[in-house]
C-alpha positions in Angstrom: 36.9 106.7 62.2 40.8 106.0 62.9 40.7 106.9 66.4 37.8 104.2 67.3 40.5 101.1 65.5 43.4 102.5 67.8 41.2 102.4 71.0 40.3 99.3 70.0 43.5 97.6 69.4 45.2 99.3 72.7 42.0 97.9 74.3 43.1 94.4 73.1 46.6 94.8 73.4 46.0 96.0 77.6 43.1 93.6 78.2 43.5 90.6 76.0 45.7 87.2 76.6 48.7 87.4 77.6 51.3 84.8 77.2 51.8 83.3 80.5 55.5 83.6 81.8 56.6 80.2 81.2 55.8 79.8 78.1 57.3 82.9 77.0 61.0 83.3 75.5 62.0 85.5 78.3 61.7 82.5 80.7 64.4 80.8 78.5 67.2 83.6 80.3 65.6 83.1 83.7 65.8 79.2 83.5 69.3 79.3 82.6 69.7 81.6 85.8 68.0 79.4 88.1 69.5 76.2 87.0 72.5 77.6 87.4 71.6 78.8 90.9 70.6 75.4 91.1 74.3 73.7 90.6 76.0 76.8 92.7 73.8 75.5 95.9 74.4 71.1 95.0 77.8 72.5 94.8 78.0 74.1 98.0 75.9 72.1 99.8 78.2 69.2 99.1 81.4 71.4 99.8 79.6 71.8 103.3 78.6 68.3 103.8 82.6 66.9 102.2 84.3 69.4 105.2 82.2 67.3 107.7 84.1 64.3 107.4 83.2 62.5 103.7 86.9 60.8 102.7 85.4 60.3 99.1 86.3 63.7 97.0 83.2 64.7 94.7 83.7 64.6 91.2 81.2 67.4 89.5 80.7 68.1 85.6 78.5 70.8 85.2 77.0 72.5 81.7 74.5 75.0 81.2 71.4 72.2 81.4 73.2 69.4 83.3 74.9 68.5 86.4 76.5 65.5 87.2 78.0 64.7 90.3 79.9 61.2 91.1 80.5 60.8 95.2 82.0 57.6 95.6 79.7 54.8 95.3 76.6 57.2 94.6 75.8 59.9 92.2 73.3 62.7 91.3 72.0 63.8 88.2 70.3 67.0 87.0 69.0 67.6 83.9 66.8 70.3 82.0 65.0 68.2 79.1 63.5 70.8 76.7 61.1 70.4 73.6 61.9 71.3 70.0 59.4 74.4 70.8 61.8 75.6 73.6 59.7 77.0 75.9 60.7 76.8 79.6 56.8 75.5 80.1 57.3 72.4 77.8 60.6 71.4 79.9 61.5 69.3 82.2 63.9 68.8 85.3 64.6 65.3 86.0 66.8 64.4 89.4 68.3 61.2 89.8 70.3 59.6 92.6 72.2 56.5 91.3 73.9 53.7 93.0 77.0 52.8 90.8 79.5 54.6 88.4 77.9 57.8 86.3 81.1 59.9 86.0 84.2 58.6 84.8 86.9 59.5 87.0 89.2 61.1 84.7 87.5 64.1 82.2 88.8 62.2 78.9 85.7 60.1 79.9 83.3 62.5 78.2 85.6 63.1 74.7 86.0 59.0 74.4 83.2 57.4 75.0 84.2 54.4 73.2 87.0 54.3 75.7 84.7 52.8 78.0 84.3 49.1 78.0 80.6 47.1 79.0 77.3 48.9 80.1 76.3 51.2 83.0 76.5 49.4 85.8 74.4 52.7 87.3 70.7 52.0 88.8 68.3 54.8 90.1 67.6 54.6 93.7 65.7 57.9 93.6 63.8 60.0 91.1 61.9 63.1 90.5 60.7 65.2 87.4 59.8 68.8 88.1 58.2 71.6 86.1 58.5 75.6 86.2 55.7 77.4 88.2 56.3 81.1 87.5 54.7 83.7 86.8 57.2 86.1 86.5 61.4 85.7 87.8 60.7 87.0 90.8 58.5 83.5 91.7 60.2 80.8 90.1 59.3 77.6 91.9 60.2 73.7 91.0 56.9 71.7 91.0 56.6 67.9 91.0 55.5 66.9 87.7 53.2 64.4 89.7 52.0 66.7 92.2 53.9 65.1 94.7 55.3 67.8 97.0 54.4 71.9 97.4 56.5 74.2 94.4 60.2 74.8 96.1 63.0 77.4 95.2 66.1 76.2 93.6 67.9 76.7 96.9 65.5 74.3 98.8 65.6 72.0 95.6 69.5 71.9 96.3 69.0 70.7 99.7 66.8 68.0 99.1 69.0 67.0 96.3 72.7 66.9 97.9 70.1 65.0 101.3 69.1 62.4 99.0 72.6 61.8 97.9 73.6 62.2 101.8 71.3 59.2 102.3 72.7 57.0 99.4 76.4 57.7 100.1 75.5 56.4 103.7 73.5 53.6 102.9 76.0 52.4 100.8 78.5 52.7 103.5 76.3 50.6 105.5 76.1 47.6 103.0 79.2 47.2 102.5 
């Protein structure tokens, strides 16, 4: 009579629902890798791009969830905005490219905030919000939230982020 319960819970336990990867707490350690894979390649893309010829030097603040970096005239922002629940599937990566001041030029900026005098003068010129497609570490893929454009690695995610603050630095260069 025992042995036919433990055949039956391996059963479920081997063939029954399994949590998919995102929405498990092991995705939490493998966000935090990527995002940070993330910020190594905006940071050496723009290294690459700043050794072409930009005069402006980058200013980049980086934490585990967030990147910030001020070029000039333009800026990029990258963010990893997680529910209370604190699964990688509830969160969200939202990249902005900004036309004005986001960064404060000296690091005090962030301890003082009342140091700081009038609003943002700051406006988005480019936005995206991603999602985690993944179905294990090995396939971790960015996804527009809106279905926009195909799942891309971090690395190609990089890319596209340090081109469209490429395009705004240069624009701005233009209208001036």
């Amino acid at each position: 009579m025992i042995d036919g319960i433990s055949e039956r819970l391996i059963d479920t336990q081997e063939h029954g629902p399994r949590t998919p990867f995102a929405a498990s707490y092991r995705a939490n350690a493998a966000c935090a890798r990527e995002l940070g894979r993330l910020h190594d390649a905006v940071a050496d893309g723009l290294t690459a791009w700043a050794a072409g010829g930009v005069t402006e030097k980058p200013v980049v603040r980086r934490s585990p969830a967030r990147c910030l970096v001020q070029l000039g005239p333009v800026a990029l922002t990258i963010a990893w905005l997680q529910s209370g629940r604190g699964t990688v599937a509830d969160g969200e990566l939202l990249v902005v490219v900004w036309r004005g001041a986001v960064a404060s030029r000296s690091p005090r900026g962030f301890e003082r905030s009342g140091d700081r005098a009038g609003p943002s003068s700051a406006t988005a010129l480019w936005e995206e919000v991603l999602v985690v497609e993944a179905e294990s570490e090995d396939s971790w893929a960015w996804s527009s939230s809106g279905g926009h454009h195909g799942a891309m690695t971090s690395l190609t995610l990089a890319d596209r982020c340090v081109e469209r603050l490429r395009e705004a630095y240069l624009a701005g260069d233009t209208e001036t």
